[in-house]
VOPAGU-2260 file (C-alpha; in pm, 1 decimal, decimal comma):
REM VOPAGU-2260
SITE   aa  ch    i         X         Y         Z
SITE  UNK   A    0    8104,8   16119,3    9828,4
SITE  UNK   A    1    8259,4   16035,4    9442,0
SITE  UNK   A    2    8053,5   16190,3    9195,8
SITE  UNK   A    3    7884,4   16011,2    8916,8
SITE  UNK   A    4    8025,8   15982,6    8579,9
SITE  UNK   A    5    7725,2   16228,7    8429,2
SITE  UNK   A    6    7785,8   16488,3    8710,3
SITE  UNK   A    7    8066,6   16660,1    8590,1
SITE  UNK   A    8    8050,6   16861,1    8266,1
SITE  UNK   A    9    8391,6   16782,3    8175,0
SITE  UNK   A   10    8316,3   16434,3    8247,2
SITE  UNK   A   11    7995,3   16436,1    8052,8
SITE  UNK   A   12    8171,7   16553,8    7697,9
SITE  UNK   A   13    8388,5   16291,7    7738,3
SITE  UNK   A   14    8126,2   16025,5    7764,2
SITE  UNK   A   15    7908,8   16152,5    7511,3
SITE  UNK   A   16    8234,7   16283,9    7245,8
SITE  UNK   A   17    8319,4   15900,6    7228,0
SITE  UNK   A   18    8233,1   15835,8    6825,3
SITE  UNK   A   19    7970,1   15545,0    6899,7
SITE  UNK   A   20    7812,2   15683,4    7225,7
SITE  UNK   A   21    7750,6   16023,2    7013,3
SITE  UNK   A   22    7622,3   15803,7    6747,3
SITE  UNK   A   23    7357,4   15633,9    6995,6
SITE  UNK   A   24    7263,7   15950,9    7181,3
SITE  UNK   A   25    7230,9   16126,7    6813,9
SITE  UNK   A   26    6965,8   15840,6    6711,7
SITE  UNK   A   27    6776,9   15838,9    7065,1
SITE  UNK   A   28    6785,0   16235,5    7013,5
SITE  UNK   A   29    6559,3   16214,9    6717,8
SITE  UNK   A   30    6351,9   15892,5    6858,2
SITE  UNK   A   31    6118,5   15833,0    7083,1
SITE  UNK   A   32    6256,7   15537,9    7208,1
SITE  UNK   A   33    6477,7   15283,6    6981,7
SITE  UNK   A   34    6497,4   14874,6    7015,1
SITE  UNK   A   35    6826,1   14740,3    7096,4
SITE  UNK   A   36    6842,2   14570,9    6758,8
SITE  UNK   A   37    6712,7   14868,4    6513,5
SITE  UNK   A   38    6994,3   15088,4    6709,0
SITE  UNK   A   39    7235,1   14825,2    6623,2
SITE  UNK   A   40    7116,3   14875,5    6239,7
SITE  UNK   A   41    7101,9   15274,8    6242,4
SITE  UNK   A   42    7486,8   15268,5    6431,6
SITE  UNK   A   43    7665,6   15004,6    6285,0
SITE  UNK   A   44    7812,3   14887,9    6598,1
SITE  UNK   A   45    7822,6   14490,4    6706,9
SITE  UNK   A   46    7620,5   14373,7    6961,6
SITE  UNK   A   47    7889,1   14346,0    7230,3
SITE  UNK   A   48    7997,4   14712,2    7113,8
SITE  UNK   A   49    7623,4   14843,9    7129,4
SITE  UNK   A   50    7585,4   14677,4    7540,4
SITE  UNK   A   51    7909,4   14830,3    7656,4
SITE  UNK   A   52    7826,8   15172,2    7529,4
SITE  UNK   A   53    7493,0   15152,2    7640,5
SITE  UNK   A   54    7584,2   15041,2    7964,7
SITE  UNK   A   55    7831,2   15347,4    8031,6
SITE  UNK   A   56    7562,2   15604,2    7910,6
SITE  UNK   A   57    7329,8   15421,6    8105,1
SITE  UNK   A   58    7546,8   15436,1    8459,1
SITE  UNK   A   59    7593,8   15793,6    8326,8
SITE  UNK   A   60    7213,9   15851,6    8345,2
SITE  UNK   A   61    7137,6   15992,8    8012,1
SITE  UNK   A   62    6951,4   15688,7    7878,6
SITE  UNK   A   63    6694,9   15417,3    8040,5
SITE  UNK   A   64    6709,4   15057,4    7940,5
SITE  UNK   A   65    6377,5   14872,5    7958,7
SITE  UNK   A   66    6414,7   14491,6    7890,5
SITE  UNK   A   67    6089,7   14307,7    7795,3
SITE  UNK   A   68    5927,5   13956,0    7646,9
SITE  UNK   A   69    5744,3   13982,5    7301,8
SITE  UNK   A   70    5643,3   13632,8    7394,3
SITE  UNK   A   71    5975,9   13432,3    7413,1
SITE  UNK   A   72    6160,2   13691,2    7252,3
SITE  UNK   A   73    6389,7   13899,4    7449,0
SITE  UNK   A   74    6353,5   14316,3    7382,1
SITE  UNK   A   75    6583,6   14550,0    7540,2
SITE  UNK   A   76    6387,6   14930,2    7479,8
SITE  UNK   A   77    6602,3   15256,8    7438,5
SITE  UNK   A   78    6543,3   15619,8    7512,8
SITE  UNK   A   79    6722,8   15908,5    7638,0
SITE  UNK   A   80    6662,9   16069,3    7995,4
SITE  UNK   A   81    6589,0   16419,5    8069,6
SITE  UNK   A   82    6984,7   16409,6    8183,3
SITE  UNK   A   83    7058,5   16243,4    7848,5
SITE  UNK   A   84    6899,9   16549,7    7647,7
SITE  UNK   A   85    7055,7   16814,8    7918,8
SITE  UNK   A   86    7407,7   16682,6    7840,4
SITE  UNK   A   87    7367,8   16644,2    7442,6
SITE  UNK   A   88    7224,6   16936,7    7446,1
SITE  UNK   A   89    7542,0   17107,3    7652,4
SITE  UNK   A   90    7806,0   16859,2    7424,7
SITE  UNK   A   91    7599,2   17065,6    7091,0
SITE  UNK   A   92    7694,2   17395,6    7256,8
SITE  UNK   A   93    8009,0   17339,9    7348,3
């Protein structure tokens, strides 16, 4: 069976050594949990750039994506995983 893209160590510092992904896991490192729009702010990245990262560390399994309504208004809720912290945790000592 393939492995997943977060099982591998090697694997894993690539994902998370990409400059924006770093950037995302660095500001869900030191939140709680982060809205899709206030990461946006913190990272400078575009919205497009923000989804596609977030979708790779999200496949990876070291963040959860919870999408919401604040009435009509769509929110899309950040944080990191237990895996997320493991492997930024390993990228720091590395």
């Amino acid at each position: 069976m393939p492995r997943r893209t977060g099982d591998n160590p090697t694997t894993g510092f690539r994902l998370i050594h990409e400059p924006a992904r770093l950037a995302i896991m660095a500001n869900l490192h030191v939140m709680t949990t982060a809205e899709f729009m206030q990461l946006m702010n913190e990272t400078g990245l575009s919205r497009g750039n923000l989804s596609s990262h977030m979708s790779k560390l999200e496949e990876a399994g070291y963040i959860s994506v919870k999408k919401t309504f604040a009435g009509k208004a769509p929110r899309t809720e950040l944080a990191l995983t237990r895996k997320g912290r493991d492997a930024l945790r390993e990228y720091r000592r590395t």
